[in-house]
C-alpha positions in Angstrom: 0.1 2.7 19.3 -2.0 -0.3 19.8 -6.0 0.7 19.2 -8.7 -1.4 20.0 -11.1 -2.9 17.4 -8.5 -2.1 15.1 -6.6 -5.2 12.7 -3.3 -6.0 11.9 -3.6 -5.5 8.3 -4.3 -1.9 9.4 -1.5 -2.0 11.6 0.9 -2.4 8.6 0.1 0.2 7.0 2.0 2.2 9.0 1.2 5.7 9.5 -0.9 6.9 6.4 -0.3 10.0 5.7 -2.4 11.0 2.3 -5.7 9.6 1.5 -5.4 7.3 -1.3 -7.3 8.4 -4.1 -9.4 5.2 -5.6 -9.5 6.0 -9.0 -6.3 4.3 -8.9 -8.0 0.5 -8.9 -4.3 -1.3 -10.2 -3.1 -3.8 -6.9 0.6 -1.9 -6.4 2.6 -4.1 -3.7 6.0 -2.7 -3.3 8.7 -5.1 -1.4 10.8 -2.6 0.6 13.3 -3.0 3.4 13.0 -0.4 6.5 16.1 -1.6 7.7 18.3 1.8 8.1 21.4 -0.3 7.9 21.0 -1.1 4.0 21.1 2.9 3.0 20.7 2.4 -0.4 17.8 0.3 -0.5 16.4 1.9 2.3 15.8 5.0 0.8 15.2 4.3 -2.9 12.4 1.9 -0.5 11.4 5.1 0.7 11.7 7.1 -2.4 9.3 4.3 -4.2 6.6 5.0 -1.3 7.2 8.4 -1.7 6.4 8.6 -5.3 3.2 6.9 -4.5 2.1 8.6 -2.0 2.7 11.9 -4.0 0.4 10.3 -6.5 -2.4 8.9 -3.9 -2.1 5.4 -4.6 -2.9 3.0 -2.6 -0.2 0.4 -1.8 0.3 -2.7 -0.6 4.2 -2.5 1.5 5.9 -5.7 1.9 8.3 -5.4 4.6 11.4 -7.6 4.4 13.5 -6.6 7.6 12.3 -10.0 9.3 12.1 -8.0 12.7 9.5 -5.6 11.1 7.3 -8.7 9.9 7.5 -10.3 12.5 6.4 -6.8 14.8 2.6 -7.3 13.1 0.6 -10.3 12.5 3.3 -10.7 9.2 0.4 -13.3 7.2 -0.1 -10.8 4.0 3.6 -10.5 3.7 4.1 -14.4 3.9 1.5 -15.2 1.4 3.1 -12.5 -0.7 6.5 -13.9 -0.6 5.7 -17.4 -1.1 3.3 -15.9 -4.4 6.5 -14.4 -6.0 8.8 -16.9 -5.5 6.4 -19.8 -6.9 6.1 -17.3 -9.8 9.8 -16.9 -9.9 9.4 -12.9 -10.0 11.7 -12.2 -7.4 15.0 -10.2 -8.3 18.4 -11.2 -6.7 21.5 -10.0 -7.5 25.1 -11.1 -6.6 25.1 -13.8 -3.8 21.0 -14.4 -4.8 20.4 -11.1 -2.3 17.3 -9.5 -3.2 16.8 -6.9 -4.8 15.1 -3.8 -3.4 12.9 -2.2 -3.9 10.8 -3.8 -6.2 7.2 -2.8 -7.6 4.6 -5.3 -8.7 1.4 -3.6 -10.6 -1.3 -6.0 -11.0 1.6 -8.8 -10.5 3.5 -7.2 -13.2 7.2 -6.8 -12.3 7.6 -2.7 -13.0 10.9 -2.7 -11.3 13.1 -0.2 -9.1 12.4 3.4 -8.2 13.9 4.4 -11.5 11.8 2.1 -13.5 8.7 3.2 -11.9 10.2 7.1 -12.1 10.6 6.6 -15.9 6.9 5.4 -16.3 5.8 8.5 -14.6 8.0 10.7 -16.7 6.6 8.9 -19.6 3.0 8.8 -18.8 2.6 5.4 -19.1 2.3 4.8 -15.3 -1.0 6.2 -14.9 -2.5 3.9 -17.8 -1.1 0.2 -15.6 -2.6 2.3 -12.3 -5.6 3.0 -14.0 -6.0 -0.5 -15.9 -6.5 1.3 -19.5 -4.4 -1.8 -21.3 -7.1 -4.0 -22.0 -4.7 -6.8 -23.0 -2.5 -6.5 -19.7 -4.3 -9.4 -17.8 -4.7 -9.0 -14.3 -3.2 -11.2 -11.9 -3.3 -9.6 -8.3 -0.5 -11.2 -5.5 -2.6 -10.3 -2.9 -6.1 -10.1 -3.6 -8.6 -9.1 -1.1 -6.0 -8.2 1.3 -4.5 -4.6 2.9 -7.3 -3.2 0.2 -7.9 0.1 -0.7 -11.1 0.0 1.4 -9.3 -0.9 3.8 -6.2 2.1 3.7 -9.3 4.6 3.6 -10.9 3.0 6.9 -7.6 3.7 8.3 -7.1 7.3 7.0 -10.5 7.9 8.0 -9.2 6.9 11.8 -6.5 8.1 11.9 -7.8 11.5 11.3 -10.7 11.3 14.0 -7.6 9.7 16.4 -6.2 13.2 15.4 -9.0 15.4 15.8 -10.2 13.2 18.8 -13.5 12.8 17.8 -14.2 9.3 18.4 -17.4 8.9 20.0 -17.1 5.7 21.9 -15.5 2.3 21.3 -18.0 1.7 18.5 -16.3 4.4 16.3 -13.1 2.4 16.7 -14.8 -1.3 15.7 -16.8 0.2 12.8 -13.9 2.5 11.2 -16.8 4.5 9.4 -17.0 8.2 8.0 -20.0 10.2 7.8 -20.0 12.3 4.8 -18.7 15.6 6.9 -16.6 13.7 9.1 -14.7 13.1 5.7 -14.5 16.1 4.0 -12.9 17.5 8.1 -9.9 14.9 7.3 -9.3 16.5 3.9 -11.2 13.8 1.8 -14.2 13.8 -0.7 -17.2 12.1 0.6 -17.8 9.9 -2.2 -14.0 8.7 -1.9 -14.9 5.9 0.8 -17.9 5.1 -1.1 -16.9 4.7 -4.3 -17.5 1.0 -4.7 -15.4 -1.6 -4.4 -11.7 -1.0 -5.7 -8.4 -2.7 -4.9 
C-alpha cells in the first residue's frame, strides 16, 4: 500500500514486523534475493532475515531480484552494490553468479546464514552487533541511509496504520510516537529516543 507522506526508503523495508531494538548500533545490510524461483537462496535469504528479526536488529535488505529494485525508488540498493563491488566484497561462485545471501556487519563480510548462525551459537555475534571489538574499524556501506531511526518511524506507523489511530495527514508526514502511543505498539518509550544509532 502506497501511504502518503511516507518515503521510499520506508517503502523497502517491507512489512516490519518486530521493533528493532537499538542497542544493536552495528550497520547489518544483508543482500538477499526474493525471487521464489531460486529456492535455495530464497529461503536461507529468508532464514538470514529471520534470524535477525528474532534478535531485533535492525537491517538494511538489499534486494537483488531486479524487478523488486526496480518496484521502489531502488537508489540505496544501487549505491550499495556499486560500494561492494569497488571493494571487491561481493561473493560469486561458478559462472561468477552471486552468491546469496550474504551479510555485511559494519562492511565486514560475515557470510551465509550458516556463518552468521555459527556466530550466534558462539556468542560472538552480539559483540560485532554491539561494536565491543575496539580494533574492528568501522566502515558502514550505507551510512545514513534505511537507518534505524528510520525502521522505528516505520514500526511506529505501521502500528497506528493497524490500530487506526492516525489523527490526520500530519501523523503520516511526521511519523512520530508519543511516549504511550509507543508502549500501545509493544515498544519502550525510550526506544525511538534513544539517540542517534545506525
Amino acid at each position: 500500500d502506497i501511504v502518503p507522506g511516507r518515503s521510499d526508503s520506508c517503502a523497502m523495508y517491507g512489512s516490519v514486523r518486530v521493533q528493532p531494538d537499538p542497542k544493536y548500533i552495528a550497520e547489518v545490510v544483508v543482500l538477499v534475493t526474493t525471487l521464489r524461483a531460486k529456492r535455495t537462496e530464497y529461503n536461507a535469504c529468508k532464514r538470514v532475515k529471520d534470524l535477525l528479526e528474532i534478535k531485533r536488529v535492525h537491517f538494511k535488505p538489499i534486494d537483488f531480484n531486479r524487478d523488486a529494485r526496480q518496484a521502489g525508488s531502488g537508489e540505496s540498493e544501487q549505491i550499495a552494490i556499486k560500494r561492494l563491488l569497488e571493494q571487491g566484497k561481493l561473493k560469486t561462485g561458478e559462472n561468477d553468479e552471486l552468491i546469496l545471501p550474504q551479510v555485511f556487519i559494519d562492511g565486514f563480510s560475515v557470510g551465509g546464514i550458516d556463518d552468521l548462525q555459527e556466530k550466534e551459537d558462539d556468542d560472538t555475534l552480539d559483540a560485532l552487533l554491539l561494536r565491543r571489538d575496539p580494533t574492528r574499524k568501522v566502515d558502514e556501506i550505507l551510512p545514513g541511509m534505511m537507518t534505524i531511526e528510520q525502521a522505528l518511524q516505520e514500526f511506529c506507523i505501521q502500528g497506528r496504520e493497524e490500530e487506526g489511530d492516525w489523527d490526520d495527514d500530519e501523523d503520516y508526514e511526521s511519523g512520530e510516537c508519543d511516549e504511550e502511543e509507543e508502549e500501545e505498539v509493544g515498544g519502550e518509550p525510550d526506544a525511538a529516543v534513544a539517540g542517534p544509532v545506525r
